[in-house]
VOPARO-987169 format. One record per residue: residue number from 1; chain; z, y, x negated of N, C-alpha, C in turn. Coordinates in steps of 0.02 Angstrom, whole numbers. Atoms other than C-alpha are relative to their C-alpha. Layout:
N
[node NUM,A,[Z,Y,X],[Z,Y,X],[Z,Y,X]],
...
END
This chain:
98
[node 1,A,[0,-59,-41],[0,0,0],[0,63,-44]],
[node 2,A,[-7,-37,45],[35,123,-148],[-63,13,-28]],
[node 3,A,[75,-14,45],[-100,76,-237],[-66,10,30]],
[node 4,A,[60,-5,-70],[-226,69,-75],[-1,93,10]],
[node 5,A,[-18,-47,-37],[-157,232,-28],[-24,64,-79]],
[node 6,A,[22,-53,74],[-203,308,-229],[45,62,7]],
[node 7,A,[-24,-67,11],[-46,416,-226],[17,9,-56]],
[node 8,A,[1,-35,50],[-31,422,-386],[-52,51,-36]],
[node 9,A,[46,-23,27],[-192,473,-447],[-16,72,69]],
[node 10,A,[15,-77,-62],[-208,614,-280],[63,42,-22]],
[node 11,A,[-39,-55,59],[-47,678,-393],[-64,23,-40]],
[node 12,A,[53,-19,40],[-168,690,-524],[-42,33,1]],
[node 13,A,[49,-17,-2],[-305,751,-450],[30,74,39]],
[node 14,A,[-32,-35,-24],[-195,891,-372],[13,22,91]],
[node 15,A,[6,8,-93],[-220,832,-181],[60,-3,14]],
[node 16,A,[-68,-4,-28],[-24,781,-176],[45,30,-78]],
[node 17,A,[-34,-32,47],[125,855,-281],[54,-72,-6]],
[node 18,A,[-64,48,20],[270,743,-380],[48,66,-23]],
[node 19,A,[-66,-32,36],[460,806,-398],[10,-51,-20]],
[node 20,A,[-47,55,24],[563,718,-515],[98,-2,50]],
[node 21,A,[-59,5,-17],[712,661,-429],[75,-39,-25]],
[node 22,A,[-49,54,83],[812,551,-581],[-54,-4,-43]],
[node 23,A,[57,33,70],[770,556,-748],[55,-22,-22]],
[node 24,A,[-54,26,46],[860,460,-884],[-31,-41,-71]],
[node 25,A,[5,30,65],[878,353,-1027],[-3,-72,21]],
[node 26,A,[-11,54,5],[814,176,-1023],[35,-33,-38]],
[node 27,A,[-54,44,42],[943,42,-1069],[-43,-61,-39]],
[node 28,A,[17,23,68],[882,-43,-1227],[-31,-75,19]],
[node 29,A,[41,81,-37],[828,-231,-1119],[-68,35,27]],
[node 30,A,[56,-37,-36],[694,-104,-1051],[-80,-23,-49]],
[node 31,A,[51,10,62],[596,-143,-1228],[-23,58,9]],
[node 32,A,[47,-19,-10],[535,25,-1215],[25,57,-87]],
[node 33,A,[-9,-23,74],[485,138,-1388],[58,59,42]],
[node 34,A,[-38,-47,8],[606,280,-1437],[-35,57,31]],
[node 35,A,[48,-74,-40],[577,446,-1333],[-1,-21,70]],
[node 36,A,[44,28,-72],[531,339,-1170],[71,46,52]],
[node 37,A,[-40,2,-59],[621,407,-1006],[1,-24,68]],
[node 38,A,[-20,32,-39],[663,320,-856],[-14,71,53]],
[node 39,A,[5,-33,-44],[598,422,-715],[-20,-19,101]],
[node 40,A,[14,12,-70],[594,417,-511],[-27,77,42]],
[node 41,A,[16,-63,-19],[496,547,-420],[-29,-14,68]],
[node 42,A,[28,-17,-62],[442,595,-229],[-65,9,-20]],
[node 43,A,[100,-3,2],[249,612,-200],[-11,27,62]],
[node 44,A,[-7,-47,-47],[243,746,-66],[-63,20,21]],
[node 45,A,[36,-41,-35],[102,836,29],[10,89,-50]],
[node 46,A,[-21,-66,48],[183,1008,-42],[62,-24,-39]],
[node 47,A,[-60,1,60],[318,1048,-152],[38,-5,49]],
[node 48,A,[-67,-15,-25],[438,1071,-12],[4,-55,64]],
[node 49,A,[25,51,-35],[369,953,96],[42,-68,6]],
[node 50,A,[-58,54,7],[441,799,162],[-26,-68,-49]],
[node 51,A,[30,63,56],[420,638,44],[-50,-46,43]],
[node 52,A,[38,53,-22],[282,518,76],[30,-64,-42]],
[node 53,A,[-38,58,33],[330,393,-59],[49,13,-63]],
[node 54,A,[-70,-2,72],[478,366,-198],[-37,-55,-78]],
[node 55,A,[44,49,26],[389,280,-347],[47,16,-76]],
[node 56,A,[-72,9,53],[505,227,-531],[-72,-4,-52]],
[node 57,A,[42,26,79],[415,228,-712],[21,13,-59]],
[node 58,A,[-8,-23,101],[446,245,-914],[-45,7,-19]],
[node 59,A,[48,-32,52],[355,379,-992],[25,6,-46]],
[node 60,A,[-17,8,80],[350,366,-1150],[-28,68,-15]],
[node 61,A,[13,-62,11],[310,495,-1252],[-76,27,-9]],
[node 62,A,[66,1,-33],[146,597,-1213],[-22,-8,43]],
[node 63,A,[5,19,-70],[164,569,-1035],[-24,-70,-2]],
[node 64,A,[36,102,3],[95,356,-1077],[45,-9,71]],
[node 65,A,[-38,40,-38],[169,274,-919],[3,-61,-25]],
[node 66,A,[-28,91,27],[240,115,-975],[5,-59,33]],
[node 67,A,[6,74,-23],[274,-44,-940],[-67,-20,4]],
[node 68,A,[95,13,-18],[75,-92,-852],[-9,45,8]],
[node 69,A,[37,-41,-9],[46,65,-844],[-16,27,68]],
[node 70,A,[-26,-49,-61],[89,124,-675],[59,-1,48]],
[node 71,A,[-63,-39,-47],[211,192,-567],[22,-71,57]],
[node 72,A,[-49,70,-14],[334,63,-483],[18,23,81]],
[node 73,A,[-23,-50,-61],[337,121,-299],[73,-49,45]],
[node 74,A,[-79,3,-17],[528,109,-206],[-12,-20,53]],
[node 75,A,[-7,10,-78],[484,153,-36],[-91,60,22]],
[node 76,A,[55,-51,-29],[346,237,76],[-3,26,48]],
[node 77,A,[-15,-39,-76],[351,335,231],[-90,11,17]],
[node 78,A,[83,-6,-29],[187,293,346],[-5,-9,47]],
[node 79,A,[22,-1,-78],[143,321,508],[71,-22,52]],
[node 80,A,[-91,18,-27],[349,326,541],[38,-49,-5]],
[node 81,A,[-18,65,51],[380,172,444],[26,28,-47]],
[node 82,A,[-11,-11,62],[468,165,299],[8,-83,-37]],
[node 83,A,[-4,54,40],[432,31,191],[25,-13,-81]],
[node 84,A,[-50,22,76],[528,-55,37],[0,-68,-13]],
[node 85,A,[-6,59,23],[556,-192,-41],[77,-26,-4]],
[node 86,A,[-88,47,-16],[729,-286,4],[12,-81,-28]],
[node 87,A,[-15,50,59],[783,-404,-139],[69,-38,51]],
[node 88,A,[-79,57,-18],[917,-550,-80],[14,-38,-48]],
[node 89,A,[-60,14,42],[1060,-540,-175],[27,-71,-24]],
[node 90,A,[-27,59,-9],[1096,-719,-120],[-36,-62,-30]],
[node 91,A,[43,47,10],[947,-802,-184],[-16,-18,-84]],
[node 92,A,[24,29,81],[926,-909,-347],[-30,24,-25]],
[node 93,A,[56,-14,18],[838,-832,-464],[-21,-53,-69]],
[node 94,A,[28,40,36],[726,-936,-573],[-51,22,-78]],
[node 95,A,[39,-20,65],[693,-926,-758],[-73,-16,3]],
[node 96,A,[60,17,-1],[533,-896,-789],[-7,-82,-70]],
[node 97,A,[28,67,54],[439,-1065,-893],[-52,30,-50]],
[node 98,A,[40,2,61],[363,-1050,-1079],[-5,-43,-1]],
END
């Protein structure tokens, strides 16, 4: 839906606006180089505007987005939906296999 919807790149292209709403310091399991920050930002219509989506990434330094190389979306607000992703707490998780 994020990526269908190209809100990152309609940032880019200056059709929608990003605030940062947390920045920080990735914790060192992150693997990411020195400099990188840990950021979460709105993706708005305007600046003041209400949020369409919440989307997480590590820029490194030079604006690089990290990890694959794009933006990690949270949640989305569409057509009076709000969609997310709801992890259970309760459920095994399984090492990955080498």
């Amino acid at each position: 839906m994020f990526n269908d919807g190209r809100y990152w790149e309609r940032v880019q292209s200056g059709e929608l606006f990003y605030v940062t709403i947390h920045e920080g310091t990735p914790t060192p399991d992150k693997n990411q180089p020195p400099g990188t920050k840990t950021i979460m930002v709105a993706i708005r219509e305007t600046l003041n505007g209400p949020d369409l989506a919440h989307a997480h990434g590590f820029i490194q330094p030079g604006w690089v987005i990290g990890a694959k190389g794009r933006l990690d979306p949270k949640r989305i607000w569409k057509d009076g939906k709000l969609y997310r992703i709801v992890y259970d707490k309760n459920r095994p998780v399984t090492p990955p296999q080498f």
